[in-house]
Backbone as a printed PyTorch tensor [residue, N CA C, xyz], in Angstrom:
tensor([[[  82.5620,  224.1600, -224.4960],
         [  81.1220,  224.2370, -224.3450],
         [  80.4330,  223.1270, -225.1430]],

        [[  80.7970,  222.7860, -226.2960],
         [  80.7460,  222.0910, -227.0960],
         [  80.3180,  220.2300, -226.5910]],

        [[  81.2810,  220.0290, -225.9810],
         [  82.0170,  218.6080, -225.8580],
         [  80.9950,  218.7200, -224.4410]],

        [[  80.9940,  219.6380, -223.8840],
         [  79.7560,  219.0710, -222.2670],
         [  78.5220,  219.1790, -222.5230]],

        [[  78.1600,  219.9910, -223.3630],
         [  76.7290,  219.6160, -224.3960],
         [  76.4440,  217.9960, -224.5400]],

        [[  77.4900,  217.7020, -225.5010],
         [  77.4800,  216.2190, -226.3740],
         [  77.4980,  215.0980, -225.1080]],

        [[  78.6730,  215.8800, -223.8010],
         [  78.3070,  214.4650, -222.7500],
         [  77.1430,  215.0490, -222.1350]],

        [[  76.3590,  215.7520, -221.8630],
         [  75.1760,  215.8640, -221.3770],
         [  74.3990,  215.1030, -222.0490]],

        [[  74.0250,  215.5690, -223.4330],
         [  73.1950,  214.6120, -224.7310],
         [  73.4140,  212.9350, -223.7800]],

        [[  74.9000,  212.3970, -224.0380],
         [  74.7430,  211.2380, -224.0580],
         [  74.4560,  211.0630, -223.0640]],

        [[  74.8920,  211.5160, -221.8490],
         [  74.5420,  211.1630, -220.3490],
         [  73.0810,  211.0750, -220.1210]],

        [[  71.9840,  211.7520, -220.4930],
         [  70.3280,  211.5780, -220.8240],
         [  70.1320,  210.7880, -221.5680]],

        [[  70.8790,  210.0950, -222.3900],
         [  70.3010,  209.3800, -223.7600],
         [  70.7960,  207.7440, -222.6680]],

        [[  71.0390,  207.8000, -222.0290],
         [  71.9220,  206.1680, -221.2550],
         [  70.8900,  206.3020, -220.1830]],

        [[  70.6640,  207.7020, -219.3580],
         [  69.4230,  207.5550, -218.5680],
         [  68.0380,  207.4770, -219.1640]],

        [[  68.0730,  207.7440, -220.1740],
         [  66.5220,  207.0550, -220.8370],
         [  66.4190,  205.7190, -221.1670]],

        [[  67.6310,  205.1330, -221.6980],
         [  67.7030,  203.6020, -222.1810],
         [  67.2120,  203.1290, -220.5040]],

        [[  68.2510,  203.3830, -219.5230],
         [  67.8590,  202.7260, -218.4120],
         [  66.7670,  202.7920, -217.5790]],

        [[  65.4890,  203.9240, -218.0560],
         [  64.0790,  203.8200, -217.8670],
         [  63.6870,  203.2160, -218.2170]],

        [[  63.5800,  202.2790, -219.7000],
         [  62.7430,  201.2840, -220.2040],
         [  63.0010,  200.1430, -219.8230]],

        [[  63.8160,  199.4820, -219.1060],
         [  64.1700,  198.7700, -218.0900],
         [  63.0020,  197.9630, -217.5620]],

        [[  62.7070,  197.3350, -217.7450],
         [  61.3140,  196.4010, -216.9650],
         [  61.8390,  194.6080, -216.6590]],

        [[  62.4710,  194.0540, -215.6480],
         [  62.7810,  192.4590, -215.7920],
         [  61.5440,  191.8390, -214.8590]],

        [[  61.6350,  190.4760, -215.3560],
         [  61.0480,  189.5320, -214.7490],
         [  61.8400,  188.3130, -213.8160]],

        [[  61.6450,  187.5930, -212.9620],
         [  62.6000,  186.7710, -212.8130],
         [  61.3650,  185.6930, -211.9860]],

        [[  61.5800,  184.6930, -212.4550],
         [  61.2380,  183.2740, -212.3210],
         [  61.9420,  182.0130, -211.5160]],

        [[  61.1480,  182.1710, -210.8800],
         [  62.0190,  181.0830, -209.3440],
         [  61.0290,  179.8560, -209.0020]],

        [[  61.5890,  179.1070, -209.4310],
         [  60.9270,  177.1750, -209.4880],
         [  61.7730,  176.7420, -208.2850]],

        [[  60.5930,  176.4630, -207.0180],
         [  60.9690,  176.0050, -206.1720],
         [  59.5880,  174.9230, -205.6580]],

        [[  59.2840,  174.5400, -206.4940],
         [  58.3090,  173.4130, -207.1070],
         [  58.7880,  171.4720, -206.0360]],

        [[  60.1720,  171.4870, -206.2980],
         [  60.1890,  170.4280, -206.0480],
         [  60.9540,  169.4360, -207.0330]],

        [[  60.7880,  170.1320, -208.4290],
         [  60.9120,  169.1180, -209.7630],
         [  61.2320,  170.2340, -210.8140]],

        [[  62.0760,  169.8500, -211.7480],
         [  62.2520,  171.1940, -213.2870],
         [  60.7620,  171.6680, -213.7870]],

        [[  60.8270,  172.4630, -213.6590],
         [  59.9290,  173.3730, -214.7640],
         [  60.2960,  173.1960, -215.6390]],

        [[  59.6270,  172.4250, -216.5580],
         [  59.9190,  171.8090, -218.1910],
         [  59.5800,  173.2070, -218.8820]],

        [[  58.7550,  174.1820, -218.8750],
         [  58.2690,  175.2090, -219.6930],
         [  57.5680,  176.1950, -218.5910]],

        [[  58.1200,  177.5980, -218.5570],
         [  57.0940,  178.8390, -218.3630],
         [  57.1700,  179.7320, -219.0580]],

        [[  55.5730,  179.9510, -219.3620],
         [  55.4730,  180.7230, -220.2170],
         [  54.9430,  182.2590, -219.7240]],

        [[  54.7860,  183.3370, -219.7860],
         [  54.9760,  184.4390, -219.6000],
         [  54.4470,  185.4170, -220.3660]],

        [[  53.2600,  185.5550, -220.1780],
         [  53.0560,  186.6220, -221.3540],
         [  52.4600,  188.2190, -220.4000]],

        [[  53.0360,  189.6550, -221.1490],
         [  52.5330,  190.9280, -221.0180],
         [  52.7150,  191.6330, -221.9430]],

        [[  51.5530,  192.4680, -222.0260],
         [  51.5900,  193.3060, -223.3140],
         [  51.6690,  192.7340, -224.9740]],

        [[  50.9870,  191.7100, -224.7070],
         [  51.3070,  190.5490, -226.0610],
         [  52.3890,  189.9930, -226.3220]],

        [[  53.0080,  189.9070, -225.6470],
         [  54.3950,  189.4790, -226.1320],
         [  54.7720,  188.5630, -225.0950]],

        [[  55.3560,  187.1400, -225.8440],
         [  55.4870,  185.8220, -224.6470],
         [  56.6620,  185.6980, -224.8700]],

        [[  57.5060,  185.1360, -223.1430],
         [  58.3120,  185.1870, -222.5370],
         [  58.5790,  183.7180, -222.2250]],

        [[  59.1310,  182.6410, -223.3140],
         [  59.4450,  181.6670, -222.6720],
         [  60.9610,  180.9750, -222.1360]],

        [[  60.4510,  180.4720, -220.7300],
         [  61.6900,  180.0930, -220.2140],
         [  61.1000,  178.6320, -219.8320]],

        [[  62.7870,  177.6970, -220.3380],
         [  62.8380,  176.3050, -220.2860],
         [  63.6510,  176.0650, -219.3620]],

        [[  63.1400,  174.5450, -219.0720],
         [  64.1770,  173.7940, -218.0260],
         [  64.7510,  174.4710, -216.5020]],

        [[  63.8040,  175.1860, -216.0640],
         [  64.3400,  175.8570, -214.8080],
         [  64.7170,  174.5300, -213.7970]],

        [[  65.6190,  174.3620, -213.2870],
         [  65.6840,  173.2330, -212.2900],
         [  65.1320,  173.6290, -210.7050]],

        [[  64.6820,  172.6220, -209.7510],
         [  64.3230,  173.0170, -208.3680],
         [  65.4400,  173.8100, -207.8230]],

        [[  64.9010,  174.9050, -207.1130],
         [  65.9790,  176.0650, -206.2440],
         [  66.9490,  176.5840, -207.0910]],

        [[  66.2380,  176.9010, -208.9280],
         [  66.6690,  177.3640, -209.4140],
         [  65.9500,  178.8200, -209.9170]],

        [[  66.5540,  179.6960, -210.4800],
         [  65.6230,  180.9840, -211.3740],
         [  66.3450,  181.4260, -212.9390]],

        [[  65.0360,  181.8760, -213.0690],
         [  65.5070,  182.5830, -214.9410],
         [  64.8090,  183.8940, -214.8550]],

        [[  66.0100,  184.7690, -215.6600],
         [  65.1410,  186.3390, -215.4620],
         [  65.5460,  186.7660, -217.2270]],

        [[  64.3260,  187.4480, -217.5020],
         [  64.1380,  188.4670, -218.7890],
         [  63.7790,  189.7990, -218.3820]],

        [[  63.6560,  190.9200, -219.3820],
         [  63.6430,  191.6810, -220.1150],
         [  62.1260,  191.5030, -220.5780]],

        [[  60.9890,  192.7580, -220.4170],
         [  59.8610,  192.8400, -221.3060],
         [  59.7270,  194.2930, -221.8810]],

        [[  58.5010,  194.5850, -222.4660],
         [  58.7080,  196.0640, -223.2160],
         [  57.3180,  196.2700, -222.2970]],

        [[  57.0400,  197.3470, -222.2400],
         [  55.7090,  197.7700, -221.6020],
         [  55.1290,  198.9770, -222.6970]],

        [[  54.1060,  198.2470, -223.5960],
         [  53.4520,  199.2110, -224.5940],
         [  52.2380,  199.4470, -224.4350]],

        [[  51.7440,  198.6970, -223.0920],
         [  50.0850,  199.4050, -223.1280],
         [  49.6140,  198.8190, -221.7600]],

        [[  48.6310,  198.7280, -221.3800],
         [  48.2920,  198.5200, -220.0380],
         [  48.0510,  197.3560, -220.5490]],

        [[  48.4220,  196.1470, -219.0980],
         [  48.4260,  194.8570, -219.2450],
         [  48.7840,  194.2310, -218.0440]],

        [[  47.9160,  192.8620, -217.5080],
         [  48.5310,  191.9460, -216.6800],
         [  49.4910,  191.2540, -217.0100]],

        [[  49.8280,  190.3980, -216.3310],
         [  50.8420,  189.1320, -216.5170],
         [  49.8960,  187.7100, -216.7060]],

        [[  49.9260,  187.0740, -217.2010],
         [  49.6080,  185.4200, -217.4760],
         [  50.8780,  184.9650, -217.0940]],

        [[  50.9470,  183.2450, -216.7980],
         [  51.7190,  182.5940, -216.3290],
         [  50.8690,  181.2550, -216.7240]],

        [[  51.7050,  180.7200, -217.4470],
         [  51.5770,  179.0460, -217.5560],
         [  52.7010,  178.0260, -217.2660]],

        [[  52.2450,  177.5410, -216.6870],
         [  53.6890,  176.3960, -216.0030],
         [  53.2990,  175.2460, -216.7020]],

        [[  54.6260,  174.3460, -216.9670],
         [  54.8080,  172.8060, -216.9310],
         [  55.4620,  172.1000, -216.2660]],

        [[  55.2870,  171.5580, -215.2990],
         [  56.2100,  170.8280, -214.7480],
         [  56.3410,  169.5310, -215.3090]],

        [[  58.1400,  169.1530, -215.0560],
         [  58.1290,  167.8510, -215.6330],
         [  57.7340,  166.2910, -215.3790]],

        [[  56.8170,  166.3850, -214.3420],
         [  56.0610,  165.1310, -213.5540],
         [  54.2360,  165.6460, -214.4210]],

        [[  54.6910,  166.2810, -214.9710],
         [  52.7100,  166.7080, -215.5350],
         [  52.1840,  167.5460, -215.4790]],

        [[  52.5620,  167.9060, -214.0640],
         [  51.8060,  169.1660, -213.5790],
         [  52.0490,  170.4770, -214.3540]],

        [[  50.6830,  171.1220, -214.4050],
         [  50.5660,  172.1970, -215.4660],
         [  49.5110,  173.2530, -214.4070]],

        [[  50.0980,  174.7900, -214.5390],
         [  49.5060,  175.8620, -213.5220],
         [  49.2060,  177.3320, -214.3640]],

        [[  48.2840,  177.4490, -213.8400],
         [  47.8140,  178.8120, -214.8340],
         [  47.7830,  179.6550, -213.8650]],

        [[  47.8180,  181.2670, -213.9460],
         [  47.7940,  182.2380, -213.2630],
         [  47.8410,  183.5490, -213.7300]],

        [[  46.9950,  184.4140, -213.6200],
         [  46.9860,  186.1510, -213.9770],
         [  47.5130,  186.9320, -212.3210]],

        [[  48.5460,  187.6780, -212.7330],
         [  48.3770,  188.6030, -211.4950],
         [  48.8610,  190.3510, -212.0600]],

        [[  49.1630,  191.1230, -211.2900],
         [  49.5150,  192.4730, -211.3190],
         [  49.0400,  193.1440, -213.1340]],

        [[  49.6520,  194.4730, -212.8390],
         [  49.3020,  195.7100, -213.9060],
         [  50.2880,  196.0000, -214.0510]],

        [[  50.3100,  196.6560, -215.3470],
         [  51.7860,  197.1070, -215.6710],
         [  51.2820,  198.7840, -216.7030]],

        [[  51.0340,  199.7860, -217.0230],
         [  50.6610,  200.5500, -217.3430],
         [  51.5610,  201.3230, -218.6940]],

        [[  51.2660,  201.7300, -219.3910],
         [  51.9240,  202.6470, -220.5670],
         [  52.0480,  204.2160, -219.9760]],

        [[  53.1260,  205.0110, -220.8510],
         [  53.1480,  206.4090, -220.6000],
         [  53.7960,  206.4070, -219.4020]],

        [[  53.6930,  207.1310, -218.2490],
         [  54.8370,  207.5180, -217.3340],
         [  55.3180,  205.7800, -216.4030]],

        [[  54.7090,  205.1390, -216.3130],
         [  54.9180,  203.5890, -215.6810],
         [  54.9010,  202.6740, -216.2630]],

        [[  55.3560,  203.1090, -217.9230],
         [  56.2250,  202.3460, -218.4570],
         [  57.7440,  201.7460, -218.3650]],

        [[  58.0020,  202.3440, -217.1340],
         [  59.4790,  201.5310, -217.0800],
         [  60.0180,  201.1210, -215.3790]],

        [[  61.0090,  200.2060, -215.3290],
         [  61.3540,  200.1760, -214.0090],
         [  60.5310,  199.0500, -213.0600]],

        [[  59.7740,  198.5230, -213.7570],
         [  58.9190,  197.4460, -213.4650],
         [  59.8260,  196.2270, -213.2780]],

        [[  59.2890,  195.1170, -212.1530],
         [  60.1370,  194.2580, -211.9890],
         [  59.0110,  193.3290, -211.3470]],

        [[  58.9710,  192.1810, -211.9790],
         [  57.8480,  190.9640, -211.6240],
         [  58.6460,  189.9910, -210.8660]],

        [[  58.6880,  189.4520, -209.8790],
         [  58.5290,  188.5250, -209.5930],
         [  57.3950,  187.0210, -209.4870]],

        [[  57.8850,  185.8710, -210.1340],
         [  57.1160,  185.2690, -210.0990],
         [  57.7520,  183.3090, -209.3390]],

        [[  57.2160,  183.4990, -208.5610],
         [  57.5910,  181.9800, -207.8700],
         [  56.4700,  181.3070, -207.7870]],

        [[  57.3270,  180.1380, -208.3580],
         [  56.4810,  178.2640, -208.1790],
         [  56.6940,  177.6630, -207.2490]],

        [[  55.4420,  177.3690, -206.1850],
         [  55.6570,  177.3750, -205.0730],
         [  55.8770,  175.7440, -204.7110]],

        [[  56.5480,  174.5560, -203.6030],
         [  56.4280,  173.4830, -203.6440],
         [  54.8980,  172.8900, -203.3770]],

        [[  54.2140,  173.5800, -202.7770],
         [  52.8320,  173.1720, -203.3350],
         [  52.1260,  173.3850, -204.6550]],

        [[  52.8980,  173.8830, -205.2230],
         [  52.4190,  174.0230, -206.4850],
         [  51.5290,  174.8090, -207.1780]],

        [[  51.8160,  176.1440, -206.4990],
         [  50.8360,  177.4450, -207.1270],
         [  51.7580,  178.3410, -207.3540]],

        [[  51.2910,  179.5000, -208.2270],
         [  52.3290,  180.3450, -208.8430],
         [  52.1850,  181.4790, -208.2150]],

        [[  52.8810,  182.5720, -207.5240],
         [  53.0080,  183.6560, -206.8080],
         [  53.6050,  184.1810, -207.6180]],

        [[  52.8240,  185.2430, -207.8670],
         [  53.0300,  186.4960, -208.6800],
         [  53.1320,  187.7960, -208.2250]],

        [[  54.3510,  188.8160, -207.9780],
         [  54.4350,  189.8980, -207.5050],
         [  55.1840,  191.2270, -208.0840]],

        [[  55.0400,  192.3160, -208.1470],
         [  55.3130,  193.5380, -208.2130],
         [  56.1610,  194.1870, -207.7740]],

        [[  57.0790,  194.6080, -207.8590],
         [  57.9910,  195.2480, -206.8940],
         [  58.5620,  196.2660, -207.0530]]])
């Protein structure tokens, strides 16, 4: 009785870790490296370097309070792109969140929810 207690315990304690779960993933299809994107939600910035064309980079964020996404790009020819999109909420839709964000070859940032 004992021992299926303790794997119950842990078996909830691995499904809670895997609720707080929230990634981002970043897809530069720009044309040219993304020298710098920057990434910020919930105060906390998310930078990813050197993405190359028809390449992506994905993180990990925490979700502690209600918040959009910002997005600042650099590309390595100059070009520099700003952008706010989606919500991300605290308390029960705090977790399981997944951003997509693509740099488009015209050169605007698409930001999505999923």
């Amino acid at each position: 009785m004992r021992r299926t207690f303790v794997t119950l315990v842990a078996c909830l304690a691995l499904a809670s870790c895997a609720k707080v779960s929230n990634e981002m993933v970043v897809t530069n299809n720009s044309g040219v490296t993304a020298q710098e994107v920057l990434v910020t939600v919930c105060g906390e910035s998310h930078r990813f370097s050197d993405i190359p064309d028809a390449g992506s980079k994905s993180g990990r964020f925490s979700v502690k309070h209600d918040s959009g996404f910002q997005v600042d790009v650099r590309l390595v020819d100059g070009t520099s792109m700003t952008t706010n999109f989606g919500y991300v909420t605290g308390g029960g839709g705090a977790y399981g969140n997944h951003a997509e964000i693509d740099i488009t070859k015209d050169r605007q940032i698409i930001g999505e929810q999923k």
